[in-house]
C-alpha positions in Angstrom: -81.9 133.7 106.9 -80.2 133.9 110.4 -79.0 130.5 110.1 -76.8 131.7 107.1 -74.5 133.7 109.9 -72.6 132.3 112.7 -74.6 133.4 116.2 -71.0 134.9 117.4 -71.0 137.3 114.1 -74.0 138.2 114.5 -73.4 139.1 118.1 -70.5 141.6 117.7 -72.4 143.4 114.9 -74.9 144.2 117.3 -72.7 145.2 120.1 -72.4 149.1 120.3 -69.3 148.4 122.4 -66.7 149.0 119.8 -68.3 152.1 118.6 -66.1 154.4 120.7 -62.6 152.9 119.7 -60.9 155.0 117.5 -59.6 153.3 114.1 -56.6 153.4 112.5 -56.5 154.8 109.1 -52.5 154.9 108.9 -49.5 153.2 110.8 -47.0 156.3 111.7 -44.4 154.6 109.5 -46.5 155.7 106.8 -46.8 159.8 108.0 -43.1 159.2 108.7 -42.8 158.9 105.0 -44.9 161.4 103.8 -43.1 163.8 106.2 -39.3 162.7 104.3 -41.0 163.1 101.0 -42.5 166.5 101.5 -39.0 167.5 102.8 -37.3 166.2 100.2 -39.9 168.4 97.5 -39.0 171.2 99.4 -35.4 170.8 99.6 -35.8 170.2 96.0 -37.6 173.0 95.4 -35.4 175.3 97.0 -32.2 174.2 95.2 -34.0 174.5 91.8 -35.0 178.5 93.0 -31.3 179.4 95.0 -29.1 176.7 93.6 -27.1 177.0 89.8 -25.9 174.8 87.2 -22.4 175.6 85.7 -22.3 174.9 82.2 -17.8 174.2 81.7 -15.3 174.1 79.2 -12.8 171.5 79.4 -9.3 171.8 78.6 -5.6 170.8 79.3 -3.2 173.3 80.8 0.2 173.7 81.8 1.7 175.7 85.1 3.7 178.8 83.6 6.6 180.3 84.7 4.9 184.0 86.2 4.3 184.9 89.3 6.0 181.8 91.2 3.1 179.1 90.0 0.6 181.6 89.9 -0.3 181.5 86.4 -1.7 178.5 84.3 -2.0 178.7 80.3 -4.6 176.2 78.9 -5.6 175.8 75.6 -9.1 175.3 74.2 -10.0 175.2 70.2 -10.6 178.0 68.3 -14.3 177.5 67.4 -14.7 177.8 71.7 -13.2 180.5 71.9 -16.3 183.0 71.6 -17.6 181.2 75.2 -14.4 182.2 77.0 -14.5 185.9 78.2 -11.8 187.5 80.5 -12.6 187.5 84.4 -14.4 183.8 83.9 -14.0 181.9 87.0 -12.3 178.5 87.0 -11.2 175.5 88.9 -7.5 173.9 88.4 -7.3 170.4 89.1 -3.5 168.8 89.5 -4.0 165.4 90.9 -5.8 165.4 93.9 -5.7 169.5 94.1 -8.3 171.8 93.1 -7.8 175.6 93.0 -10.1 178.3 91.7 -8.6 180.4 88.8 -10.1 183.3 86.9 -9.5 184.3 83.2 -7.0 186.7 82.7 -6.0 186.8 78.8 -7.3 185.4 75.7 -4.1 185.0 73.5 -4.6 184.1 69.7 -2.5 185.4 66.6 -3.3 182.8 64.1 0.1 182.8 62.6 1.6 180.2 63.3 1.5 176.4 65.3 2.1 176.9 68.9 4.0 174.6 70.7 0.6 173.1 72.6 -0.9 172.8 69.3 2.4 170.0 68.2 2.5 168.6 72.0 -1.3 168.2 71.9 -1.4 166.8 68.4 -4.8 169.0 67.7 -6.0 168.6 64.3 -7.3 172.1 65.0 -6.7 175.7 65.9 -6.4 176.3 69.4 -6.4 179.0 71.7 -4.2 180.1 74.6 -6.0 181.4 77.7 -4.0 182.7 80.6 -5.2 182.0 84.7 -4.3 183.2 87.3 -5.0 181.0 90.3 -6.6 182.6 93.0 -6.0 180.1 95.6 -2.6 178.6 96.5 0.4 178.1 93.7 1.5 174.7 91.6 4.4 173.5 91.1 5.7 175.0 87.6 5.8 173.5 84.3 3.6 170.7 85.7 0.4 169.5 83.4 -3.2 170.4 85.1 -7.0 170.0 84.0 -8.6 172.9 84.0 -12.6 174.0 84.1 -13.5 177.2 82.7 -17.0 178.3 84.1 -19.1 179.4 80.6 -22.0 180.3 82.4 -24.3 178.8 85.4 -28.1 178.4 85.2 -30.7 178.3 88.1 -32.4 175.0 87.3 -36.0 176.7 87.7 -35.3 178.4 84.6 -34.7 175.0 82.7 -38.5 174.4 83.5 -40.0 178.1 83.1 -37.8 179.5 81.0 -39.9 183.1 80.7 -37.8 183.3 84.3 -34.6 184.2 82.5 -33.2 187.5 83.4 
């Protein structure tokens, strides 16, 4: 049977020299890793306890003529309309220029076709909401985007949702 193994294998199984050398489970690249991936679970974590996720309502707008570009009317369609509540935060984007807003007015009389309603060419009712920007002024009369905050969710309550409230 000991002619089946080389003599020099033999050898260095039989040598306790190498007892005391301390092997090498894993390279440091590899704890290097783990480290970035428990950081990123954690950051990941923490946004989905602290952070929020803002549900919007788009809809086109136009700069009035109050309060010296202050004011914004934008128009959203009459089935929305139950979302949009006074003192809703908003952001107003004209070009490359985005200013918070909050809900002033909900304006609807139902009477008649609005001048946004013919510009827009809306096949339905819509709804006039009034803003009043809360950061800086437009130019008036000019066309804007605007982002109506409905409401803004804490991710962790996407995946428990008995955390509600």
């Amino acid at each position: 049977m000991a002619d089946v193994f080389r003599k020099s294998a033999l050898e260095r199984l039989s040598n306790p020299e190498q007892l005391d050398k301390v092997i090498t489970v894993s390279k440091p690249v590899s704890w290097l890793a783990l480290v970035g991936l428990a950081a990123g679970i954690v950051a990941l974590v923490f946004w989905a306890i602290f952070g929020s996720l803002p549900t919007k309502q788009f809809a086109p707008g136009i700069v009035s003529n109050g309060e010296e570009g202050k004011m914004v009317e934008c128009y959203v369609a009459y089935t929305d309309k139950e979302k949009i509540k006074t003192d809703q935060k908003a952001v107003v984007k004209s070009g490359d220029k985005s200013l918070d807003a909050t809900v002033v007015e909900i304006i609807f009389d139902g009477t008649e076709i609005s001048d946004a309603e013919l510009a827009l060419k809306s096949g339905e009712t819509l709804v006039a909401i009034k803003l009043r920007l809360t950061d800086g002024t437009l130019t008036e009369r000019s066309l804007v985007n605007v982002q109506i905050i409905i409401e803004e969710t804490k991710p962790i309550t996407m995946l428990f949702p008995g955390l509600k409230g």
